[in-house]
C-alpha positions in Angstrom: 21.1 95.2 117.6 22.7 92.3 116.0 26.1 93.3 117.1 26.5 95.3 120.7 28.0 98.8 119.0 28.1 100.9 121.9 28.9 103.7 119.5 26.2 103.1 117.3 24.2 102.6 120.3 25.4 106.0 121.7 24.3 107.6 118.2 21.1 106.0 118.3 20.3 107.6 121.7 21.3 111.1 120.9 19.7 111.3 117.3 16.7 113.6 116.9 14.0 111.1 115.9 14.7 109.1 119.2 13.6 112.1 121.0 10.8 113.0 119.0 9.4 108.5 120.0 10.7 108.2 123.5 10.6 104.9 124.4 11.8 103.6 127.9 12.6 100.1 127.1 14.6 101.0 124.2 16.1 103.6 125.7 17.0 101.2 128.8 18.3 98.9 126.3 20.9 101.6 124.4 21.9 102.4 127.8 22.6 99.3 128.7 24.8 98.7 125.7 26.8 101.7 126.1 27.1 101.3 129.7 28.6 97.7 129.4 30.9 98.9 126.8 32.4 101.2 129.3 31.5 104.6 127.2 31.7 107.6 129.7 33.2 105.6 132.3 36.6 108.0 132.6 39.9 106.9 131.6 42.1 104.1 131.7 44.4 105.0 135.4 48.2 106.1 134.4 49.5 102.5 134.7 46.8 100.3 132.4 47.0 103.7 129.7 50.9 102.8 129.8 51.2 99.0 129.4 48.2 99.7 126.2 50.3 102.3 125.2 53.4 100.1 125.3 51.5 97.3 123.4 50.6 99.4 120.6 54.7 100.5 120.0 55.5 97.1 120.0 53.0 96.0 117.4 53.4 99.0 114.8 56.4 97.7 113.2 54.4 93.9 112.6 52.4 93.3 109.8 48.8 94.9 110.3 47.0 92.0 110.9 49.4 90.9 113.4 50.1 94.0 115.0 45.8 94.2 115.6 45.9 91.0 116.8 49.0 91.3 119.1 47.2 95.1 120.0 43.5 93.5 120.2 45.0 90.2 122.3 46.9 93.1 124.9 44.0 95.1 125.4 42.1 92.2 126.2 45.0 91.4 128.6 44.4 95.0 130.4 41.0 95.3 130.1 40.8 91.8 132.5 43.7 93.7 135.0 40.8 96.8 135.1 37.9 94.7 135.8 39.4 92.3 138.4 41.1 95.5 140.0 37.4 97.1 140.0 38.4 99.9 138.4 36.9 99.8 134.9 34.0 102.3 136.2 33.0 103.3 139.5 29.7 102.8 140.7 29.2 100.6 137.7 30.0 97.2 138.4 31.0 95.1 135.6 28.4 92.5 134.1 28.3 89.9 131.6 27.3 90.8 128.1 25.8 88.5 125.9 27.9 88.2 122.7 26.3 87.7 119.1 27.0 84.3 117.6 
């Protein structure tokens, strides 16, 4: 996958014809993809749903692209707050994930 689309990934895994071929590397590798995305992993605790939901009301009235990027930039923001508090997934630690170039 050039791009890591954990939803994609997610479809991929689920379709039909992938369970007609099973395949145990591939299948290791979609998992892997959807796991380091976070898909599955519960939801954001009450405070980091807040300050996103916070972020998101103050970029609405911006232009799009800045609000996405102000959003996007925040999330990011969060998203660091969940993994250094060890909290993005239980029983899955977080790991590196190669990024497409």
């Amino acid at each position: 996958m050039a791009r890591l689309d954990a939803y994609a990934a997610r479809e991929v895994l689920h379709h039909p014809a992938t369970r007609t071929a099973p395949s145990t590397d591939r299948d290791d590798a979609l998992n892997a993809v959807i796991t380091a995305a976070g898909l599955g992993a519960g939801v954001l605790p009450g405070g980091h749903r807040q300050s996103l939901s916070d972020a998101v009301a103050v970029a609405l009235p911006l232009p799009l692209a800045l609000a996405l990027a102000l959003a996007l930039a925040l999330a990011e923001t969060e998203l660091g707050h969940l993994l250094q508090d060890g909290k993005a997934a239980p029983d899955n630690p977080p790991e590196e994930v190669p990024q497409p170039t």
